[in-house]
LOFIMI-623800 format. One record per residue: residue in one letter; x, y, z of N, C-alpha, C in turn. Coordinates in nm, 2 decimals, padded with zeros to 4 digits. Layout:
N
+------+--------+--------+--------+--------+--------+--------+--------+--------+--------+
! type !   n_c1 !   n_c2 !   n_c3 !  ca_c1 !  ca_c2 !  ca_c3 !   c_c1 !   c_c2 !   c_c3 !
+------+--------+--------+--------+--------+--------+--------+--------+--------+--------+
!    a !      X !      Y !      Z !      X !      Y !      Z !      X !      Y !      Z !
...
+------+--------+--------+--------+--------+--------+--------+--------+--------+--------+
//
This chain:
86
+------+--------+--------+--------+--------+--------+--------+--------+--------+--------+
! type !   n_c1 !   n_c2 !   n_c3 !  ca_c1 !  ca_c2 !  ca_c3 !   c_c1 !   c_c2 !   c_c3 !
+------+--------+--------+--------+--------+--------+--------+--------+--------+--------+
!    x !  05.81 ! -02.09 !  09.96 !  05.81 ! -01.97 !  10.04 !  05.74 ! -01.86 !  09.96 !
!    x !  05.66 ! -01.81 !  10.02 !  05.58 ! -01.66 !  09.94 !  05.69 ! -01.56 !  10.01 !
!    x !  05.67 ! -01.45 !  09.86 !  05.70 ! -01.32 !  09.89 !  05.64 ! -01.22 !  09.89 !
!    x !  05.46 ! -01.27 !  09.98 !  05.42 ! -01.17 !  09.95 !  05.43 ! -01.10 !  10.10 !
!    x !  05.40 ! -00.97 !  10.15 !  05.48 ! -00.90 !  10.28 !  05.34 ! -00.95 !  10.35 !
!    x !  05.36 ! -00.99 !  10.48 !  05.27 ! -01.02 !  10.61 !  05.22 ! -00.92 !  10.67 !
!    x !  05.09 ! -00.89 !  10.57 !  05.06 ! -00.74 !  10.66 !  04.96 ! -00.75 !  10.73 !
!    x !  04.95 ! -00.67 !  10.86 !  04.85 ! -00.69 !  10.99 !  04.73 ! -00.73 !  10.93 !
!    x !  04.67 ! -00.63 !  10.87 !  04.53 ! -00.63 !  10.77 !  04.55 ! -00.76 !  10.76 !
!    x !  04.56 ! -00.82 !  10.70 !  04.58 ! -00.95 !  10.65 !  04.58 ! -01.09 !  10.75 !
!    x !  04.68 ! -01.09 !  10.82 !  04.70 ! -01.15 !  10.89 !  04.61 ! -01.16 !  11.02 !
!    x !  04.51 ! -01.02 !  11.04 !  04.41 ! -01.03 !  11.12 !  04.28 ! -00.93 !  11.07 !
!    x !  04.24 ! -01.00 !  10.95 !  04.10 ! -00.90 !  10.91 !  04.03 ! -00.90 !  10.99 !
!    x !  04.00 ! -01.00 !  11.05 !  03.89 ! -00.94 !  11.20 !  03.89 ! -00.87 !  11.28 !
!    x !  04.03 ! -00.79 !  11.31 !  04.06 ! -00.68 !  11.42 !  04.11 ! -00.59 !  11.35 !
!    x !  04.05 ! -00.56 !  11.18 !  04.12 ! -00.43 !  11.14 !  04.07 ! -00.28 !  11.21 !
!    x !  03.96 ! -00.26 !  11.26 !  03.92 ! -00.15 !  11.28 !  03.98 ! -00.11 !  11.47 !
!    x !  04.01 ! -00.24 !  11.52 !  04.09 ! -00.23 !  11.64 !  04.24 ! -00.18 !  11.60 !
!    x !  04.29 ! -00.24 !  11.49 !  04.39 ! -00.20 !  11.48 !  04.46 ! -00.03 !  11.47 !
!    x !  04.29 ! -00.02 !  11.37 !  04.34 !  00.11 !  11.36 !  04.32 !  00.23 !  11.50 !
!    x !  04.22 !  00.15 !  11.58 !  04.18 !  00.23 !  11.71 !  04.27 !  00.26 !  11.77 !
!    x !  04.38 !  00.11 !  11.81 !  04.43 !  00.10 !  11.89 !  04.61 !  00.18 !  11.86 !
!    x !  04.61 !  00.21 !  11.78 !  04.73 !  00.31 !  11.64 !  04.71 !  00.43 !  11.68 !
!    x !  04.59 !  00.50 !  11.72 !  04.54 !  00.64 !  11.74 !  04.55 !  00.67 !  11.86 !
!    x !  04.48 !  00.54 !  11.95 !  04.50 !  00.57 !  12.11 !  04.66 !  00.55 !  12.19 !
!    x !  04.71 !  00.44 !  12.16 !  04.79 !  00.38 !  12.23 !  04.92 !  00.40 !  12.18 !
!    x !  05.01 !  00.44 !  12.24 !  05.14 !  00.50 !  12.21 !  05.25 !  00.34 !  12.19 !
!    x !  05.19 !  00.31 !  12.29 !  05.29 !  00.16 !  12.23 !  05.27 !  00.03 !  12.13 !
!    x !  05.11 !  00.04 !  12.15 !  05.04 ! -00.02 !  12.01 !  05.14 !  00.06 !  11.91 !
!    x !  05.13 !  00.16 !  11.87 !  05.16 !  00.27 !  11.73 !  05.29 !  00.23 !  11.70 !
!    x !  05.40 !  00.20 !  11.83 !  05.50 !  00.16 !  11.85 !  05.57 !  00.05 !  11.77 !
!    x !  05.47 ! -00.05 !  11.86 !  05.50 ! -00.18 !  11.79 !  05.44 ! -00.22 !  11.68 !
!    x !  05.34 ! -00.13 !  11.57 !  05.29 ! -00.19 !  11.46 !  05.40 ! -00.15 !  11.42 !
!    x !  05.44 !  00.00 !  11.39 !  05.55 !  00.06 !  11.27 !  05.72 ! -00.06 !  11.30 !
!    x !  05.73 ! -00.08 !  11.39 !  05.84 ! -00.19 !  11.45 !  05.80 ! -00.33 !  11.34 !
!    x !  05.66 ! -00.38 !  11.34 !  05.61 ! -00.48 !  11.29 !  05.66 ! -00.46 !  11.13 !
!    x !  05.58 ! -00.36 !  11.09 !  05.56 ! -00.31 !  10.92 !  05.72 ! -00.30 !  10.87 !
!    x !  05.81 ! -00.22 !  10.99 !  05.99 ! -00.23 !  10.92 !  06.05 ! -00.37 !  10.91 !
!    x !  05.98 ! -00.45 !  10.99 !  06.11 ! -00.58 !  10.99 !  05.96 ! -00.66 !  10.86 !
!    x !  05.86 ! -00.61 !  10.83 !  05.80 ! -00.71 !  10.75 !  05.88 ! -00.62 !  10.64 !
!    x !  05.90 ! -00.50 !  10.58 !  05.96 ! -00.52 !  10.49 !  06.07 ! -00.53 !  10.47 !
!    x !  06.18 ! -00.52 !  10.58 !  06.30 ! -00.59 !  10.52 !  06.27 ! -00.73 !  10.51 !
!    x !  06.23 ! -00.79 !  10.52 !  06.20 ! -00.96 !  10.51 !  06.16 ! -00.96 !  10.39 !
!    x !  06.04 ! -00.86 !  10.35 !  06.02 ! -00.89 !  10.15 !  06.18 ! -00.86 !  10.13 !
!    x !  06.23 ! -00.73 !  10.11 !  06.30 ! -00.70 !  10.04 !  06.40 ! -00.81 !  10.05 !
!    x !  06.46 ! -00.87 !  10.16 !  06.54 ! -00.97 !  10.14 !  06.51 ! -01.05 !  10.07 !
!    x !  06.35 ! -01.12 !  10.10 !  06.31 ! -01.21 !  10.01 !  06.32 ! -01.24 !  09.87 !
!    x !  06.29 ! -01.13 !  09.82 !  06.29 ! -01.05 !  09.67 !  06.43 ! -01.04 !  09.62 !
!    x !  06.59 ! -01.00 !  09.71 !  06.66 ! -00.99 !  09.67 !  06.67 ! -00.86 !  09.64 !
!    x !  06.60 ! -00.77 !  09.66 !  06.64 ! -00.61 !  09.65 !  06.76 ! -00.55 !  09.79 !
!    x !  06.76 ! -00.67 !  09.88 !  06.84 ! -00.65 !  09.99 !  06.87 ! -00.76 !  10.05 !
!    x !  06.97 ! -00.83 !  09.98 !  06.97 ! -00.98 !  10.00 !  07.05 ! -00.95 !  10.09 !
!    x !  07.01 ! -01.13 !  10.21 !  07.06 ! -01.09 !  10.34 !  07.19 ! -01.25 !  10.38 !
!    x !  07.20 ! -01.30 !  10.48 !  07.24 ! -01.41 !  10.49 !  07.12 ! -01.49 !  10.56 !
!    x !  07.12 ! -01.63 !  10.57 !  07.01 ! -01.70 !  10.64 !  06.98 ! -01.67 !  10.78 !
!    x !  07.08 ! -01.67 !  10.86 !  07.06 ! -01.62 !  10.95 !  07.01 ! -01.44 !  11.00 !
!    x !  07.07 ! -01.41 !  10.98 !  06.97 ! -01.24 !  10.99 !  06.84 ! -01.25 !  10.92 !
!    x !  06.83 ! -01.34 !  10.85 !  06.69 ! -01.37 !  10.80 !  06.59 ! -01.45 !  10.88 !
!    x !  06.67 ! -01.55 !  10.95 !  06.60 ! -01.61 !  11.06 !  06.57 ! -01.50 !  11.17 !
!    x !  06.63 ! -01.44 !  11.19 !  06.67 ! -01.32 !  11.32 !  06.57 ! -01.26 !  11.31 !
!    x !  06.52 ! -01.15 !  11.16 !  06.40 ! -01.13 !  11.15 !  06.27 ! -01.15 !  11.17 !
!    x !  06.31 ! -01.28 !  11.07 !  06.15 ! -01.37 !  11.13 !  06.10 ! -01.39 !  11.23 !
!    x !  06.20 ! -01.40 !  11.32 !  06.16 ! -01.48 !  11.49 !  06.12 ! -01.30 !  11.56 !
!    x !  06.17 ! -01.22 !  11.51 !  06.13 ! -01.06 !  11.57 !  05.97 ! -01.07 !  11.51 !
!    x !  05.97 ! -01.04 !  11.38 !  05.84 ! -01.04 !  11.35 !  05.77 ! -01.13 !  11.40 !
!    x !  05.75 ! -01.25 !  11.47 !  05.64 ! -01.34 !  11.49 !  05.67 ! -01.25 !  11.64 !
!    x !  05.77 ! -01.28 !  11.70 !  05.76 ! -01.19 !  11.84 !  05.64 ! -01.06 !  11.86 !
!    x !  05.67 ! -00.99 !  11.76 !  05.56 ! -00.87 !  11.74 !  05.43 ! -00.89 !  11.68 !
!    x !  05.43 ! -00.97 !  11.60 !  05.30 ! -01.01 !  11.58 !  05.21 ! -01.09 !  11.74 !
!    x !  05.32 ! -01.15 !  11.78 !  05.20 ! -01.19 !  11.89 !  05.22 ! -01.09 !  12.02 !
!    x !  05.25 ! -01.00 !  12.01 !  05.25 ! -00.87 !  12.10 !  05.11 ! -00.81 !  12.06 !
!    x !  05.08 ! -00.80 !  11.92 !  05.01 ! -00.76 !  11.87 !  04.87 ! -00.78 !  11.88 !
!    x !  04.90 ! -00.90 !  11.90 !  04.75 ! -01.03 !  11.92 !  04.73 ! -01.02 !  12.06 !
!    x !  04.83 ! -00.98 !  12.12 !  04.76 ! -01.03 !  12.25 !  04.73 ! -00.87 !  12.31 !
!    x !  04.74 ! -00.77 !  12.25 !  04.69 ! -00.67 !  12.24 !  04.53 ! -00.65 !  12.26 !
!    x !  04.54 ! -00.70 !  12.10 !  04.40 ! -00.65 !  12.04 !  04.31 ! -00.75 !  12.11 !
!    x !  04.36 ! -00.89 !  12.17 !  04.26 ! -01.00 !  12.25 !  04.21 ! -00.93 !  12.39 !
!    x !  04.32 ! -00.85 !  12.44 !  04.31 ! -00.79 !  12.54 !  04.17 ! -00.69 !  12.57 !
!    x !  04.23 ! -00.60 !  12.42 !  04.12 ! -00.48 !  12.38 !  03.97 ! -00.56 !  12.40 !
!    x !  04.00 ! -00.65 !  12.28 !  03.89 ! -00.74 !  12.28 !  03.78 ! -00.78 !  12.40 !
!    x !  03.89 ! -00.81 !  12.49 !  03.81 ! -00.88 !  12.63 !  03.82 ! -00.78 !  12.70 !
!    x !  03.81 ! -00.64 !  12.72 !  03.80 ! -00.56 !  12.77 !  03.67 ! -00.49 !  12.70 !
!    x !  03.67 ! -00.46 !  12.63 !  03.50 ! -00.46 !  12.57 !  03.40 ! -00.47 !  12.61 !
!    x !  03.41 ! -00.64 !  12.63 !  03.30 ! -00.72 !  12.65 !  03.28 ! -00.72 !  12.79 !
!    x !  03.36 ! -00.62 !  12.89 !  03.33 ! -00.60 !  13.02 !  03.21 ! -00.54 !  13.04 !
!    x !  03.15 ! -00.61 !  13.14 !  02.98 ! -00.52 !  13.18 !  03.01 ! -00.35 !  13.22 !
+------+--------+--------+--------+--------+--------+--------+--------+--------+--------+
//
């Protein structure tokens, strides 16, 4: 298991400049990144042991952040395909 934190950038360099569009415009986008970014770092810091957790609230995490991550995705696919409207 890596400890290194899952960050948007990362996880979607192709949509970094939507990301940040969509941060500026959209109140619930802005919402749910900063939501994203707190439970990715409690998940380092647990990982790391600077805030060790039990397995479970660790699982509990995980399964939020993948939740938000594809909130995220289906965002920016959305933005995406809205674009490309005539």
């Amino acid at each position: 298991m890596s400890n290194t934190p899952h960050q948007l950038a990362e996880e979607f360099p192709e949509h970094v400049g939507k990301i940040r569009h969509l941060r500026e415009v959209d109140g619930h986008f802005h919402r749910i990144t900063d939501e994203y970014d707190a439970v990715n770092r409690a998940i380092h810091r647990a990982e790391t042991d600077i805030e060790p957790t039990d397995d479970f609230r660790m699982a509990d995490m995980r399964k939020e952040r993948m939740r938000l991550k594809d909130e995220i995705f289906g965002m920016l696919t959305r933005f995406e395909a809205a674009d490309e409207l005539p």
